[in-house]
N, C-alpha and C positions, 0 to 999 in steps of 0.2 A: 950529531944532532938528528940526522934523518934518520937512523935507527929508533931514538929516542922517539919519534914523533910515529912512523913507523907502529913505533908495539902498542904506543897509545890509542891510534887510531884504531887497529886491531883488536883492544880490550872494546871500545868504545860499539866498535861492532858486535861485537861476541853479547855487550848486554843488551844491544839492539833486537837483535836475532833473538835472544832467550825471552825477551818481553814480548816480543812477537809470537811466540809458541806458546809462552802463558796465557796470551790474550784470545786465542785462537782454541787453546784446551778447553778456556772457560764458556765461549760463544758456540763452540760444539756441543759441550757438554747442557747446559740449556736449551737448545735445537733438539737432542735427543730425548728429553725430559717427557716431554709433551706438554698436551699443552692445560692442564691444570697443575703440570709439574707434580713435586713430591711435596708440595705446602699442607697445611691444615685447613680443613674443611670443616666446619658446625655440622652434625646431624639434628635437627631440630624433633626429630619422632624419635633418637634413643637420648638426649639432651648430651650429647659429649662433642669431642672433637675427633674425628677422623684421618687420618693418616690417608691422604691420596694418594694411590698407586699405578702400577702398569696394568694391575686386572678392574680397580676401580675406572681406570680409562676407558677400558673395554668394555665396559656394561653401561658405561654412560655414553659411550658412542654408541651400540646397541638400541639403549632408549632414546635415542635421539634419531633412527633410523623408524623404528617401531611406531614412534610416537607423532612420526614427519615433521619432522623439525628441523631447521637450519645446521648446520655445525657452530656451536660457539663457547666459547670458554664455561666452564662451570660457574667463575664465578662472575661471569658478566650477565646471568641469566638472573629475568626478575625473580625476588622470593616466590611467587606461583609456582613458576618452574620447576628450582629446584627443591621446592617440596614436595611440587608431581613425581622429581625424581628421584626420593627418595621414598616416598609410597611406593614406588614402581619398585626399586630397588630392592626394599623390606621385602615385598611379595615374591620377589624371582628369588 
């Protein structure tokens, strides 16, 4: 029986360990993201939805240096803002 108990305990670990590495790929993987991540965003001056990216990040961190402004998520910024940042956007 201690064998028996043994391999059980062993599988019980093994799904342990692999939930752990699941959970860890997914909480990396969003840390890496940034931080408007790759969600959908309104453009409200071409009326569509936009695909947020690694270079759309980069140009909104840009404007957000340029334009002296805190660091903060796209979309926790009032509608002013990011309509300034998309006016800003359209023209660069």
């Amino acid at each position: 029986m201690t064998r028996r108990w043994s391999a059980l305990t062993r599988r019980m670990h093994q799904g342990v360990i692999a939930v752990m590495l699941s959970a860890g790929a997914l909480v990396s993987a969003s840390a890496v993201s940034g931080c408007a991540g790759d969600g959908l965003v309104y453009d409200p001056y071409l009326h569509d939805t936009h695909r947020w990216n690694h270079g759309d990040d980069r140009f909104y961190r840009r404007w957000e240096i340029e334009t002296h402004r805190a660091h903060s998520d796209f979309r926790r910024r009032s509608t002013g803002d990011q309509q300034a940042y998309w006016g800003w956007r359209h023209r660069s």
